[in-house]
VEXZAZA-640655 format. One record per residue (C-alpha): x, z, y; residue in three letters; residue number from 1. Coordinates in steps of 0.1 Angstrom, whole numbers, plus 5000, padded with zeros to 4 digits. Layout:
N
> X,Z,Y,ALA,NUM
...
***
This chain:
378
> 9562,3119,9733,UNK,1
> 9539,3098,9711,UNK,2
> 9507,3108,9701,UNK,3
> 9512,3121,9661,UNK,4
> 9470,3129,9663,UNK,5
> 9440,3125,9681,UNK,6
> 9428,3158,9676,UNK,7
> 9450,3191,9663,UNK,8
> 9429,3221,9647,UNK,9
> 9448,3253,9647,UNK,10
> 9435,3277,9620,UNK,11
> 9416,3260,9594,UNK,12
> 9393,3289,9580,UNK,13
> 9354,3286,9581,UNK,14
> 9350,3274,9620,UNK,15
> 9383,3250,9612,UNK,16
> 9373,3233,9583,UNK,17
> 9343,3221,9595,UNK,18
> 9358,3210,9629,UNK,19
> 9386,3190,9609,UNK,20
> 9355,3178,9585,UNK,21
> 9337,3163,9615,UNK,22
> 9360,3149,9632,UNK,23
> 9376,3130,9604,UNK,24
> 9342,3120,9592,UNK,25
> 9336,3103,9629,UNK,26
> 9368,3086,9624,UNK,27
> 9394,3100,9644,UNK,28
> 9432,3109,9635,UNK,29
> 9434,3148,9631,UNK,30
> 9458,3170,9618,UNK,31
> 9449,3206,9609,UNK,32
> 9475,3234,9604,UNK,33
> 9467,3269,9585,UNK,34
> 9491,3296,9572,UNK,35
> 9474,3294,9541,UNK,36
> 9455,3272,9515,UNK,37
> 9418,3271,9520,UNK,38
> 9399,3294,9508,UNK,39
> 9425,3321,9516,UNK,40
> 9418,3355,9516,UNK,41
> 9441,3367,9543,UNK,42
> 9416,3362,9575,UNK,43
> 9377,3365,9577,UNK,44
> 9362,3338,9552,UNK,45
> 9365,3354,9518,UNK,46
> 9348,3377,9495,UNK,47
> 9326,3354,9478,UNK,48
> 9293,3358,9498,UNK,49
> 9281,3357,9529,UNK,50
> 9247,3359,9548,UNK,51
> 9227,3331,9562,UNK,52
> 9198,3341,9580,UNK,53
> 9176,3323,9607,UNK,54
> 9154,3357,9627,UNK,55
> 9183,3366,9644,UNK,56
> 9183,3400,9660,UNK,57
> 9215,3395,9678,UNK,58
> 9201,3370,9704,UNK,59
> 9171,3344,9699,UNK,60
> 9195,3317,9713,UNK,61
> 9210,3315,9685,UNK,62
> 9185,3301,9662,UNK,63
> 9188,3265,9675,UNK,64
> 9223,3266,9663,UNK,65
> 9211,3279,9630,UNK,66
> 9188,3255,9622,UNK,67
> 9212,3228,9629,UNK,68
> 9235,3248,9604,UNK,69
> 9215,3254,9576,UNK,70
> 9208,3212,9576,UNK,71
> 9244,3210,9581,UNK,72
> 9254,3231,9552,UNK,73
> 9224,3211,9530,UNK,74
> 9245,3178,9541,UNK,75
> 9278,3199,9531,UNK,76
> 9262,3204,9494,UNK,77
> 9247,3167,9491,UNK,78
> 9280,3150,9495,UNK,79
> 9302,3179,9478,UNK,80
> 9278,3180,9451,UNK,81
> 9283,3211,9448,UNK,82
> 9260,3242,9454,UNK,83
> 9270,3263,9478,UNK,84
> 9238,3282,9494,UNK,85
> 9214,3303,9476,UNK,86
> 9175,3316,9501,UNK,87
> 9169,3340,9477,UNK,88
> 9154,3357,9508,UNK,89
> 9161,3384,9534,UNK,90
> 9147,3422,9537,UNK,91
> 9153,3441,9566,UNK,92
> 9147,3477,9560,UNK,93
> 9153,3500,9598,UNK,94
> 9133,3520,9621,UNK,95
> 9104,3500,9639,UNK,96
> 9117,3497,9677,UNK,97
> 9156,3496,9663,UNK,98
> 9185,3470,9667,UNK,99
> 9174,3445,9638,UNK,100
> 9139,3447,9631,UNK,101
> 9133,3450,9673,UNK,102
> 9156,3420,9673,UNK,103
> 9144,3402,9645,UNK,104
> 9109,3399,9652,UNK,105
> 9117,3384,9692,UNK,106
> 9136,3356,9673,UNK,107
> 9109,3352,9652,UNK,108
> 9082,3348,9673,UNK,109
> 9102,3329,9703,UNK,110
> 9113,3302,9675,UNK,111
> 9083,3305,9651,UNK,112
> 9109,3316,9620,UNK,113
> 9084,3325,9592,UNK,114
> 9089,3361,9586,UNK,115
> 9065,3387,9570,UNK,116
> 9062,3427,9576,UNK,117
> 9057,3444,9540,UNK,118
> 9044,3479,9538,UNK,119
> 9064,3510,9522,UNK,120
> 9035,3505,9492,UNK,121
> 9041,3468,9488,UNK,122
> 9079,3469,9490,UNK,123
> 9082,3490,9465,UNK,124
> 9058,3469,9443,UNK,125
> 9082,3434,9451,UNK,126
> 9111,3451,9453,UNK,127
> 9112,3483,9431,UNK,128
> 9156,3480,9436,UNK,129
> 9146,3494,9470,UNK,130
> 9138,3532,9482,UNK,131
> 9126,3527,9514,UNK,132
> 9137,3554,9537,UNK,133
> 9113,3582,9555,UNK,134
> 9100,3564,9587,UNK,135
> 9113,3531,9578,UNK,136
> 9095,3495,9582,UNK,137
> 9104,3463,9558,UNK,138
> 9105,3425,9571,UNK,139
> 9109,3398,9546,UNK,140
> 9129,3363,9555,UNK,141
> 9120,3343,9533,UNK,142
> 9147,3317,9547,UNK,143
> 9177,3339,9541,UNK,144
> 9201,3340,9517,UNK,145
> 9237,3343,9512,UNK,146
> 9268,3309,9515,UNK,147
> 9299,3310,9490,UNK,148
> 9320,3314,9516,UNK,149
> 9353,3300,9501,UNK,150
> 9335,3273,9482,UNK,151
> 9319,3262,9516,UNK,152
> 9355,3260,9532,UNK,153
> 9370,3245,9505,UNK,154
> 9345,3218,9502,UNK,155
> 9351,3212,9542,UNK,156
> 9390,3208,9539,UNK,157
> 9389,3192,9508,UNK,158
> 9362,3160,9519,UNK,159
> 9377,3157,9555,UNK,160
> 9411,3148,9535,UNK,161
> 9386,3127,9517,UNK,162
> 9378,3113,9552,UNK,163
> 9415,3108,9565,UNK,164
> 9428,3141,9578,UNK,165
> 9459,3158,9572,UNK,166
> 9459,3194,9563,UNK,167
> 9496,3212,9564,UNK,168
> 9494,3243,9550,UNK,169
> 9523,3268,9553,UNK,170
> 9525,3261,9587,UNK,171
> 9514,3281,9619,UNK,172
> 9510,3274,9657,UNK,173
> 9533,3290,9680,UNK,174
> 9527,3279,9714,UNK,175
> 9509,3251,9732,UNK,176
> 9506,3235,9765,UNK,177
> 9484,3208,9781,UNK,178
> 9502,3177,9795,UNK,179
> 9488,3149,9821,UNK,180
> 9476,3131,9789,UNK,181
> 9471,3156,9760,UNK,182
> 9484,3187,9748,UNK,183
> 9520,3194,9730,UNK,184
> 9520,3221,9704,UNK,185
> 9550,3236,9690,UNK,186
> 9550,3254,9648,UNK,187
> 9571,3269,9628,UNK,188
> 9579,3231,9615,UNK,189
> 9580,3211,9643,UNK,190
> 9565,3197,9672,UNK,191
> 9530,3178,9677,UNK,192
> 9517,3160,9705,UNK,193
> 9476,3148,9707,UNK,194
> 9447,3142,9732,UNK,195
> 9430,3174,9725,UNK,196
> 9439,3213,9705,UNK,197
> 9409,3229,9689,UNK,198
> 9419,3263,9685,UNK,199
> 9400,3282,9659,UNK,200
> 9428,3307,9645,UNK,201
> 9401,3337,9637,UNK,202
> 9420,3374,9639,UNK,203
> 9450,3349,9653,UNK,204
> 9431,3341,9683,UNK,205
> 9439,3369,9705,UNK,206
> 9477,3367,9704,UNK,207
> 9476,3329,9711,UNK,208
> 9445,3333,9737,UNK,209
> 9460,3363,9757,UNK,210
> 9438,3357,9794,UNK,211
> 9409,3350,9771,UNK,212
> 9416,3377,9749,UNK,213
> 9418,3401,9782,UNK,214
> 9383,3383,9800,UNK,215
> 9365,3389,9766,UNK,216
> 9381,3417,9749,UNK,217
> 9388,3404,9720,UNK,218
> 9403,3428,9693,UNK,219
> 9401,3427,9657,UNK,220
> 9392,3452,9635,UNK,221
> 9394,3460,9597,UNK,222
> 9367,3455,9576,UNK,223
> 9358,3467,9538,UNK,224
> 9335,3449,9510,UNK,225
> 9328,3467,9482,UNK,226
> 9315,3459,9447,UNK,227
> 9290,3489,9430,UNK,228
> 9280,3489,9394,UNK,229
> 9243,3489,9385,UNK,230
> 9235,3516,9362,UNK,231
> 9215,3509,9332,UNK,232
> 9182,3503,9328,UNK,233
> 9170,3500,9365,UNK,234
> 9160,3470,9390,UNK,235
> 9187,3460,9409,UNK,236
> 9184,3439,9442,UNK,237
> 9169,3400,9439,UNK,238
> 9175,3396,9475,UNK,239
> 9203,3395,9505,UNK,240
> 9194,3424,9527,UNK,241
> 9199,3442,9562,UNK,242
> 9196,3477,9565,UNK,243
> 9196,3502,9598,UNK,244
> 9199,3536,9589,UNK,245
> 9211,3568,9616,UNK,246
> 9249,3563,9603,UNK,247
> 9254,3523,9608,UNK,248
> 9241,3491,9598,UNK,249
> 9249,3477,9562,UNK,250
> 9242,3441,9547,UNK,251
> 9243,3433,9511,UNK,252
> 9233,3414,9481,UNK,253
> 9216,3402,9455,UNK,254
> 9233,3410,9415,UNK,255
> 9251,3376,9411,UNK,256
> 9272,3388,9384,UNK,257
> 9245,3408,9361,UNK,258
> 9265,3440,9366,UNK,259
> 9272,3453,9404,UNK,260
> 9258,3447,9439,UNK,261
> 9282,3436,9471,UNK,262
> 9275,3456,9498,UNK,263
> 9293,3465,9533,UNK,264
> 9292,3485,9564,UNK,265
> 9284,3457,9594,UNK,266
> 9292,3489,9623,UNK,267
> 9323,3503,9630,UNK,268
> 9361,3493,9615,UNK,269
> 9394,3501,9622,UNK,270
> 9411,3485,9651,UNK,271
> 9440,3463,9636,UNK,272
> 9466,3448,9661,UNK,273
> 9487,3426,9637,UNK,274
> 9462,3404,9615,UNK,275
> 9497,3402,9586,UNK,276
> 9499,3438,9584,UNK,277
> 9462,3444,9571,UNK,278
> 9460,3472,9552,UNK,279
> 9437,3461,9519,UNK,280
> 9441,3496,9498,UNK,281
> 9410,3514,9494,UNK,282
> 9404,3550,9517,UNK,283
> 9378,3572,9512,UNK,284
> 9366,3567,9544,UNK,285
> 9360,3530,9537,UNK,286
> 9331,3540,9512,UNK,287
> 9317,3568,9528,UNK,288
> 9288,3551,9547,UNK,289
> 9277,3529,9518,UNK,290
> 9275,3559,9497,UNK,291
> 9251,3576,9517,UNK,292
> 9231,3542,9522,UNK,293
> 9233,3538,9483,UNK,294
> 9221,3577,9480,UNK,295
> 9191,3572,9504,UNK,296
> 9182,3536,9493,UNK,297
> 9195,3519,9457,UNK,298
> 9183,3544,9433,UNK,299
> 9200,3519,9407,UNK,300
> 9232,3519,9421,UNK,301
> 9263,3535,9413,UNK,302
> 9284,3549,9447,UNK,303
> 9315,3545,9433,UNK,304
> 9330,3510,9436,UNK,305
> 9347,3492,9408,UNK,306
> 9362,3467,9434,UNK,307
> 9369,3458,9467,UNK,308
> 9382,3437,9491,UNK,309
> 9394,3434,9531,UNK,310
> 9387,3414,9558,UNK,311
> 9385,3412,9595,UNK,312
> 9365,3407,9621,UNK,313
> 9374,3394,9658,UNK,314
> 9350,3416,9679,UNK,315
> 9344,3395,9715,UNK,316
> 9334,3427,9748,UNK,317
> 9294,3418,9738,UNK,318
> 9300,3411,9700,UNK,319
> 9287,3373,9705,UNK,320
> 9309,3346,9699,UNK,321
> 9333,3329,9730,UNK,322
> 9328,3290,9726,UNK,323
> 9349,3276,9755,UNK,324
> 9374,3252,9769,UNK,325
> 9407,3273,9776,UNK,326
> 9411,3281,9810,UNK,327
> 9449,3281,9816,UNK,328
> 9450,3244,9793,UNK,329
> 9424,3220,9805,UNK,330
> 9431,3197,9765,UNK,331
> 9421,3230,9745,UNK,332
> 9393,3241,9738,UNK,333
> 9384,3272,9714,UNK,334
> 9358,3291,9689,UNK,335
> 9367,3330,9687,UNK,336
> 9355,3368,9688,UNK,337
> 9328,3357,9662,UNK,338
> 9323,3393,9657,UNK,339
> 9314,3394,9620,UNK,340
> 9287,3371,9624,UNK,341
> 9298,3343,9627,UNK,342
> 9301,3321,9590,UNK,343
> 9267,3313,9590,UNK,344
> 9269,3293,9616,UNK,345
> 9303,3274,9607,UNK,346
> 9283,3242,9596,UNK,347
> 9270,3236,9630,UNK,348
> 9303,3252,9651,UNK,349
> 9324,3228,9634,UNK,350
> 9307,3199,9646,UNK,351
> 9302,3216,9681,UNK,352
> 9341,3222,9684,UNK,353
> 9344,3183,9674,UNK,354
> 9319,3174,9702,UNK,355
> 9338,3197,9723,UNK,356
> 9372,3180,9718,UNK,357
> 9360,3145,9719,UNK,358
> 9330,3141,9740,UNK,359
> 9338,3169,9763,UNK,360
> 9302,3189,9757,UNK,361
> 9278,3196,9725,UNK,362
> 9244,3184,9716,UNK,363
> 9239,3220,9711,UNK,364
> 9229,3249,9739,UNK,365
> 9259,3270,9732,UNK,366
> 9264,3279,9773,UNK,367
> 9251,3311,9767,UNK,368
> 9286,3316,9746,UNK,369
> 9308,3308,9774,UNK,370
> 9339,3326,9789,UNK,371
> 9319,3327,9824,UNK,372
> 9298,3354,9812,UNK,373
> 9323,3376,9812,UNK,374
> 9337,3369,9850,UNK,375
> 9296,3371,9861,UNK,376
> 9290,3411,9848,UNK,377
> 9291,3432,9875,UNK,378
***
């Protein structure tokens, strides 16, 4: 069978965009396939907003991929001309030895990412939208921000079609195998043949990955963002912001519209086992930790939502992304359980998965996101 591509990218959300974007760009034939148009809101790039942030508590080997995102995503806005990231700044508000401040400051100080601890008297002074809790400390990013997450993917789809590729939406990967020369792929339209099969199909991933899905434990789980009305006459928050509190971790927002606050539970979810039966009414449950956050912390806010929306995340065994080459088809290589962490980085992963399919290895130290790790716990 003739090669129809060079490179096929299944799943053409945040991490697939910018793979089809990069690879386009270097000048190779790619075809990308999605279910939907880009943008979507049916998967985990949508709802407006998300955070970018370089003091990462999750691990400090990250931040090398985040700096090569964040001038990524300045690229991204230079030739969209279109403006698409906001470093209004990041607080983190949690007890002193907890998961994100502990975290937080290692980056910091391994990668020297300028950061700056406030004091309960001061924090209230800079940010009066803030009631800091009882036993709390503040750090200040001034680096962090918040992406427009379907802007950023539609600027990616849209200028790698700019750049030569072929995006068929309406159409979905069934099955795939590696051959002596490529890899053959099968859809609901037809059949495809190409040297190499970047899979990056998000909440998807686990039914087309099933050994990697079993080595990592990758399951997805339902996710709720919620929109709260400011009520008059008080501050409201300037900033993106991280916040650890006894009942979960919850990110937020800065008042883009002039009249309510985003903000979200990061901890827990629902498990989900079919991504197309997502269930996007609102339950009480969904609002019951923000609430209490809002009670204990945003004096200004309202705990009742006026809107919402769903979304999920693809939760990997140690909640860090799986970056790997598949192991049952040698031509395929992957980018999944990004564990509702993961858009921030989509700039840089894009151009790793490219590097991945072509070249065989990144510029990047991504090893540390490998399937092996997984096979090496005891």
């Amino acid at each position: 069978m003739k090669n129809t591509a060079d490179v096929l990218v299944a799943g053409v959300g945040g991490c697939g965009a910018s793979a089809l974007y990069h690879l386009a760009r270097d000048g190779h034939r790619v075809i990308g396939f999605d279910r939907f148009e880009p943008g979507h809101d049916r998967g985990s790039s949508h709802g407006e907003t998300r955070v970018i942030r370089q003091a990462y508590f999750e691990h400090p080997d990250y931040v090398p991929l985040l700096r090569r995102a964040y001038g990524l995503w300045t690229e991204l806005e230079d030739e969209s001309q279109a403006s698409l990231m906001d470093l209004c700044g990041l607080l983190m508000i949690g007890p002193p030895g907890g998961e994100i401040l502990g975290g937080s400051r290692l980056a910091a100080e391994r990668y020297g990412v300028p950061v700056e601890d406030i004091t309960v008297a001061e924090c209230a002074e800079r940010f009066p939208a803030f009631s800091i809790p009882e036993g709390s400390d503040v750090l200040w990013e001034p680096s962090g921000g918040y992406l427009k997450v379907e802007d950023c993917v539609r600027c990616y789809a849209g200028l790698a079609q700019k750049h030569g590729a072929t995006l068929n939406t309406g159409e979905f990967i069934l099955s795939f195998q590696s051959t002596g020369a490529g890899v053959e792929v099968q859809t609901n339209r037809g059949k495809y043949s190409a040297d190499r099969l970047v899979l990056t199909a998000g909440a998807w991933a686990p039914q087309l990955l099933p050994a990697v899905a079993e080595a990592a434990n990758l399951h997805v789980t339902r996710k709720v963002l919620a929109w709260y009305p400011i009520q008059a006459a008080l501050p409201a928050p300037t900033s993106t912001f991280f916040i650890e509190r006894p009942h979960g971790s919850y990110y937020g927002f800065p008042c883009i519209d002039g009249k309510t606050v985003k903000l979200a539970e990061h901890s827990g979810g629902t498990p989900l086992d079919d991504p197309l039966a997502l269930d996007r009414s609102l339950q009480t449950m969904d609002v019951h930790g923000p609430g209490k956050l809002i009670d204990d912390v945003f004096p200004s806010l309202s705990s009742s939502p006026v809107r919402h929306d769903v979304c999920m995340y693809t939760m990997s065994d140690d909640g860090h992304f799986v970056i790997d080459r598949d192991p049952e088809n040698e031509n395929v290589v992957f980018a999944a359980g990004f564990s509702g962490h993961g858009f921030k980085f989509m700039s840089a992963m894009g151009a790793v998965m490219a590097e991945l399919a072509v070249d065989g290895q990144s510029t990047s130290e991504i090893e540390f996101l490998g399937l092996e790790r997984f096979s090496n716990r005891q």
